[in-house]
C-alpha positions in Angstrom: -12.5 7.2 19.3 -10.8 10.0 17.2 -7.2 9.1 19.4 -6.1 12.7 19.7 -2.9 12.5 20.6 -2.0 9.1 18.2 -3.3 11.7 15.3 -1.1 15.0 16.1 1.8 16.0 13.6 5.2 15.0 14.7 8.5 15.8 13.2 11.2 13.5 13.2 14.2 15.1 12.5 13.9 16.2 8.7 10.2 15.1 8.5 6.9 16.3 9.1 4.7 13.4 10.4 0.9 13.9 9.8 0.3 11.7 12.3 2.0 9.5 15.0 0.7 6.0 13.1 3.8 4.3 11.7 3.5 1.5 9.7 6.3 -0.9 10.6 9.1 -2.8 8.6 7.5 -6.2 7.4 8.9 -8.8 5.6 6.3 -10.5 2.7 8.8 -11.9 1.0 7.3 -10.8 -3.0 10.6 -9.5 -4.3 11.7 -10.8 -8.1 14.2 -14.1 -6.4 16.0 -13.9 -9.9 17.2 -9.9 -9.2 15.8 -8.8 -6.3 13.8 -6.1 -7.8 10.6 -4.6 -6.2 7.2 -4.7 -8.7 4.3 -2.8 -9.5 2.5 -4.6 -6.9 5.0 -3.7 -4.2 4.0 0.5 -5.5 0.1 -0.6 -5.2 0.8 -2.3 -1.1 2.7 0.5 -0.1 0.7 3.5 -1.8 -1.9 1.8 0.0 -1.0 2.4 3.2 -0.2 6.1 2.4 -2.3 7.6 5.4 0.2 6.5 7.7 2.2 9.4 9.4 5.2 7.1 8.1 5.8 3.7 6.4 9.3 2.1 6.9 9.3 -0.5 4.4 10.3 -4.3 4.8 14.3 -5.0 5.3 16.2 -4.3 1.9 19.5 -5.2 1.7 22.5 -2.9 0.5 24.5 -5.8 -1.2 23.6 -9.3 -2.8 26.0 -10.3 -0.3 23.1 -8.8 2.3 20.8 -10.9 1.4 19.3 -13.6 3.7 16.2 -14.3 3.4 14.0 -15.9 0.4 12.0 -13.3 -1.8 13.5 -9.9 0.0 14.1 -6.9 -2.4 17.7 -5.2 -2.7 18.3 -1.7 -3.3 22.0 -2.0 -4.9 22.0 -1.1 -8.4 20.4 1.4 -11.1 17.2 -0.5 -11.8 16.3 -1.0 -8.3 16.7 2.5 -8.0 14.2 2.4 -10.9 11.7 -0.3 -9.4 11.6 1.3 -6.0 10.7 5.2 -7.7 7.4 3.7 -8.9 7.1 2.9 -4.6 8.1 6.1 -3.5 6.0 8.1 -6.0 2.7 5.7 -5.2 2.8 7.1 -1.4 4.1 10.6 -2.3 0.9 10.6 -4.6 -1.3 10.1 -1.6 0.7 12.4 0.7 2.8 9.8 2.4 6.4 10.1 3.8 8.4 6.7 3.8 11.6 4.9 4.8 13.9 2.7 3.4 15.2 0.1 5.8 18.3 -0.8 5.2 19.4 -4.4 6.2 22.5 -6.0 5.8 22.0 -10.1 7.0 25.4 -11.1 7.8 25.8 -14.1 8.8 21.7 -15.0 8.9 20.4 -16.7 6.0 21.5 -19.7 3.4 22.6 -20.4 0.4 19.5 -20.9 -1.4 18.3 -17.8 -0.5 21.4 -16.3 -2.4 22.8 -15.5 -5.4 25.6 -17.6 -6.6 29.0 -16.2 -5.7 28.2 -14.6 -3.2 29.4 -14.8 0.5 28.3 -14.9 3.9 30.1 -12.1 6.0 30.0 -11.9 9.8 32.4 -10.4 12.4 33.7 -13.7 13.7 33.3 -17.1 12.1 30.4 -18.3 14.1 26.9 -19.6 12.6 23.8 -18.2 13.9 22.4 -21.7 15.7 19.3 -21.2 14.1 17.1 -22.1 11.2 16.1 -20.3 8.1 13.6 -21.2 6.1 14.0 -21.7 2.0 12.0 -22.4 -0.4 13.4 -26.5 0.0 12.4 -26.0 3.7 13.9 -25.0 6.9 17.6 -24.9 6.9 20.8 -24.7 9.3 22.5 -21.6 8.6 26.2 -21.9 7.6 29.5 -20.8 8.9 30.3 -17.0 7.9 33.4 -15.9 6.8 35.0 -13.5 9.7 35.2 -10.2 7.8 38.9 -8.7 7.0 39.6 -5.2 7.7 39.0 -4.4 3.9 35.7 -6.4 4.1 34.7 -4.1 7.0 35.7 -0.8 4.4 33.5 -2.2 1.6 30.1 -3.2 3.5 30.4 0.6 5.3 30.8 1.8 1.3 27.7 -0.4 0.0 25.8 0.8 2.9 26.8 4.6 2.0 25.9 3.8 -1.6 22.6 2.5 -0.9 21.7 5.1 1.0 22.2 7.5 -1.8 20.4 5.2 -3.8 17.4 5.5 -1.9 17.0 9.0 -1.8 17.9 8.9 -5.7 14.8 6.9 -6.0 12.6 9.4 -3.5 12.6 7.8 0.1 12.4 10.9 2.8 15.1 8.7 4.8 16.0 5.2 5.9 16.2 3.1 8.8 19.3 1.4 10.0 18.4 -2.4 11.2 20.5 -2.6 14.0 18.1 -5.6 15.6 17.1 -8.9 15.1 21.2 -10.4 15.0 21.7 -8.3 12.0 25.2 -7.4 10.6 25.1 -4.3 12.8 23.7 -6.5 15.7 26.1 -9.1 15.3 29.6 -6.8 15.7 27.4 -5.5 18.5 27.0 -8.7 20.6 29.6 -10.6 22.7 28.0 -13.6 21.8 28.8 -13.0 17.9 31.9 -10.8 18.2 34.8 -12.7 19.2 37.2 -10.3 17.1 40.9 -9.2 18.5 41.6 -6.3 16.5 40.0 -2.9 17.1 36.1 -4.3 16.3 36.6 -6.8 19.1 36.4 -7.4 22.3 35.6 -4.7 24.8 32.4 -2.7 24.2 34.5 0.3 22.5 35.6 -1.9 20.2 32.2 -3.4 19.1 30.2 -0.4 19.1 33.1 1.2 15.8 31.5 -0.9 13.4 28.2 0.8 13.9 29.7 4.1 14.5 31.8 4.2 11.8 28.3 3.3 9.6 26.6 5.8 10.9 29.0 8.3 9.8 29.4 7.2 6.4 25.2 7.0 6.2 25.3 10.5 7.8 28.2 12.2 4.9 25.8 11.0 2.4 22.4 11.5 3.7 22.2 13.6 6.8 21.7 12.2 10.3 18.7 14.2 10.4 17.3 11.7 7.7 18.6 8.4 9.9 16.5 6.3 12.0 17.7 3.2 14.1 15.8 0.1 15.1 16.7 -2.3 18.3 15.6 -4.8 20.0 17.6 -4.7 23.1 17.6 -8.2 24.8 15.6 -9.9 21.9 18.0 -13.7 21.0 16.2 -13.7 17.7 18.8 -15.1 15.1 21.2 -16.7 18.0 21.7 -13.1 18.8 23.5 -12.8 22.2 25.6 -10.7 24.5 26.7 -11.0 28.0 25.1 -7.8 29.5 22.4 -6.1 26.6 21.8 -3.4 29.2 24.6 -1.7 29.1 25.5 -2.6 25.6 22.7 -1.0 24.3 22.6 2.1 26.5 26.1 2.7 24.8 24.3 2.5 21.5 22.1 4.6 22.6 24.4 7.1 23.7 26.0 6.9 20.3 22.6 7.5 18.6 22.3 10.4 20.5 25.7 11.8 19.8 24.8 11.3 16.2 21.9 13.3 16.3 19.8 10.7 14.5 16.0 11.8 13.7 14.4 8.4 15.9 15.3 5.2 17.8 12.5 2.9 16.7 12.5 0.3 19.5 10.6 -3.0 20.1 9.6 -3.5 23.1 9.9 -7.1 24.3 8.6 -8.3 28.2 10.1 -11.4 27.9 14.0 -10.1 27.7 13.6 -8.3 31.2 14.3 -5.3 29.6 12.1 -2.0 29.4 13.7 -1.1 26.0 11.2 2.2 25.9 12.3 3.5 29.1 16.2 2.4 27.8 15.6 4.7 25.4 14.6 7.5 26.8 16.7 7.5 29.4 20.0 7.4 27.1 18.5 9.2 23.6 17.3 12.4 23.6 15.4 12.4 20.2 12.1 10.9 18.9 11.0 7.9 20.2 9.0 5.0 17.8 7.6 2.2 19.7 7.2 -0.7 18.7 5.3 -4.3 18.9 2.0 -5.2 20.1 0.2 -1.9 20.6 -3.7 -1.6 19.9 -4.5 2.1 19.1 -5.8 2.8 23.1 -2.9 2.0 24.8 -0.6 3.7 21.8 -2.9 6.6 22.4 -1.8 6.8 26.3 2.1 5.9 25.4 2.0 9.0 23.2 0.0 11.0 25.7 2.4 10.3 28.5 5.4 11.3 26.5 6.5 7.4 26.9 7.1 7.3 23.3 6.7 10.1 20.5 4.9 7.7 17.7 3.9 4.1 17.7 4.5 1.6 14.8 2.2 -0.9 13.6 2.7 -4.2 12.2 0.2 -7.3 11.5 -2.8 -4.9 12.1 -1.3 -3.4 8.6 -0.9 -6.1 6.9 -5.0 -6.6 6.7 -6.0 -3.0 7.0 -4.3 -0.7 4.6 -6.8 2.0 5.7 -5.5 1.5 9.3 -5.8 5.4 10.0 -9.0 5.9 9.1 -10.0 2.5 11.0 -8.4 4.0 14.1 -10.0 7.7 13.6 -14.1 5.6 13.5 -13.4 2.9 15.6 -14.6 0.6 12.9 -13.3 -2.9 13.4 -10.5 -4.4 11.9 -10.2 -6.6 8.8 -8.8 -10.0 10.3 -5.4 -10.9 9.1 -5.2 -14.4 6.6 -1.9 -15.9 8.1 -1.5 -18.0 5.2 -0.6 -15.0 2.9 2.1 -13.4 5.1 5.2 -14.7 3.7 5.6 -15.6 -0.3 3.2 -15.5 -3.1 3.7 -13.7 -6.0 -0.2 -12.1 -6.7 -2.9 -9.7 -4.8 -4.1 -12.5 -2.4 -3.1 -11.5 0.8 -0.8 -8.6 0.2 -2.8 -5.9 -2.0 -6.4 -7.3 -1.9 -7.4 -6.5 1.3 -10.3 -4.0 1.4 -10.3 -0.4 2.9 -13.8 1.2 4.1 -16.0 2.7 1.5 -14.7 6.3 2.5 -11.2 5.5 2.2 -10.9 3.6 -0.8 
C-alpha cells in the first residue's frame, strides 16, 4: 500500500513538495488568549507532522482586529514573529516545508474572543446569523462596522505586513483564507456585500477587495509563494451569494491571472457544486483538494490528474506520522474528539503516538 502517486514530489510554485500529503489548516484553539502568541508546544505539534509534503497551519490572523475565534494565534507583531521561528525551524529541522494561513475574521466572531478596543470590520453592516462559541458559551455574533475606504487601505496593509512577517519568521509561503465567510469571503458574497461604492454591488466590484490583496501579498512575497483556499457554495458562517458558480469561477480566473502557486479547494457534495472540477476548469495551476479523502481514493484523484495533492485534516490530528502510516498501511490512531478545540497541555494535541519507526 506504498500509494505511488500520493508519494511523488510536486512543486507548487516556489516549493518542492516531497510528497503530495498536505496536512490541512486546523484550528485547536492553544494560542496564549492574553497575546495571541504561539508556544513551545505549538513547535513540538507541528515539527511533528514534519513528513508531510506540506503543512498549512491553523488560521492566524494579520490584526487583533482579525481575530475571531477563542484561543487562535496572531502573527502581527515582533514577538510573534519570534514565537512562530521556534515553529518554522521544528519542521525545517525534520525537512518539512510549511504555510502560514493567513485569516482575517471580519465580521465572524465576538467580543469575548477579542481584545478590548478592538473592532469588528465587515463590508456591509450585517451580522453573520450565526453562533460562535466562547469560553461563556455559544454566542450571537454582533453587528460589524461597514468598513470605510481607509479601513479597506489599512486591513490590505496589515495583510501585506503579516505576510512579511511570516517569512521573517521562516514560513516557505502562506495561504490566503478566502472560505468559510471570511473577510475575503464576505466582500465576495452578495449575501454579505451590500456596498455602493466601487467594492459593491456587481461582481467586478466585489471581486477588488481580493484583487487588490492579492497584489499587495504578491509586492511583498511573490505570487509564486501564495496559495488560496475556497469553499465554493459552503454557507458556513451565514456565508451567501446569489449564484457561487459563477462568482467563484471569476475568482478563479483572478487566481489564475495572478499566477498564484495552488487553489486549495474543499470539496463539499452538499452545495451542488464540483468545486474540484470548478477549479480546474478556471485555474491553470496546482490543485490541493480537500475534505474527506482516505489515502485510496486520494491516491486515484492524484493519479487521474483530478487534483495535484490532497490535504488532510482529522486523520492528522491523531496520527502525526500520517505519512509513514499511509506508506505501511498500518491503521490509524483514532481521534479523542474531546481534545480538538482548547486545552492548554499535550493531551490530545502533542501526545499522540507515532509508529516505533517514525518516532
Amino acid at each position: 500500500m506504498s500509494y505511488a502517486s500520493l508519494m511523488e514530489p510536486l512543486t507548487l510554485g516556489d516549493l518542492t513538495l516531497r510528497n503530495r500529503i498536505v496536512m490541512a489548516p486546523m484550528t485547536r484553539s492553544r494560542a496564549r488568549q492574553e497575546d495571541d502568541a504561539v508556544t513551545e508546544l505549538h513547535a513540538l505539534y507541528y515539527g511533528q507532522r514534519a513528513s508531510a509534503g506540506l503543512i498549512i497551519t491553523e488560521g492566524v490572523h494579520p490584526s487583533a482586529n482579525g481575530k475571531g475565534y477563542n484561543k487562535t494565534p496572531g502573527i502581527y507583531n515582533a514577538s510573534h514573529v519570534e514565537a512562530w521561528s521556534a515553529v518554522t525551524d521544528a519542521v525545517h529541522q525534520r525537512g518539512g516545508l510549511i504555510a502560514c494561513q493567513l485569516m482575517h475574521c471580519g465580521r465572524v466572531g465576538h467580543s469575548l474572543n477579542k481584545a478590548s478596543g478592538t473592532r469588528f470590520l465587515a463590508p456591509s453592516a450585517l451580522a453573520a446569523q450565526a453562533e460562535i462559541f466562547t469560553e461563556q458559551g455559544m454566542k450571537a455574533m454582533p453587528v460589524p462596522e461597514a468598513m470605510s475606504k481607509a479601513d479597506i487601505t489599512e486591513v490590505i496593509s496589515d495583510y501585506r505586513r503579516a505576510a512579511g512577517f511570516a517569512l521573517e519568521a521562516g514560513f516557505d509561503a502562506i495561504e490566503l483564507h478566502c472560505a468559510s465567510g471570511y473577510l475575503p469571503a464576505q466582500f465576495l458574497a452578495s449575501g454579505s456585500n451590500t456596498r455602493d461604492d466601487e467594492y459593491g454591488g456587481p461582481l467586478e466590484n466585489r471581486l477588488r477587495f481580493i484583487s487588490e490583496l492579492l497584489e499587495a501579498l504578491s509586492e511583498e512575497v511573490g505570487a509564486s509563494r501564495i496559495g488560496l483556499r475556497i469553499s465554493p457554495g459552503n454557507p458556513y458562517n451565514d456565508h451567501v451569494d446569489d449564484d457561487p458558480v459563477s462568482t467563484y469561477s471569476a475568482l478563479l480566473m483572478l487566481a489564475d491571472r495572478h499566477g498564484l502557486a495552488w487553489v486549495h479547494a474543499i470539496r463539499m457534495a452538499s452545495t451542488g457544486i464540483d468545486s474540484l472540477a470548478l477549479t480546474r476548469q478556471h485555474y491553470g495551476g496546482a490543485l490541493i483538494g480537500s475534505d474527506s479523502f482516505d489515502p485510496k481514493e486520494a491516491d486515484a484523484f492524484i493519479a487521474e490528474r483530478r487534483v495535484d495533492a490532497v490535504s488532510f485534516g482529522r486523520a492528522y490530528i491523531a496520527n502525526p506520522d500520517l505519512v509513514e502510516r499511509f506508506q505501511l498501511g498500518a491503521e490509524l490512531n483514532p481521534m479523542d474528539k474531546k481534545t480538538i478545540y482548547g486545552g492548554s497541555g499535550t493531551a490530545g494535541y502533542t501526545d499522540y503516538p507515532a509508529l516505533p519507526s517514525a518516532s
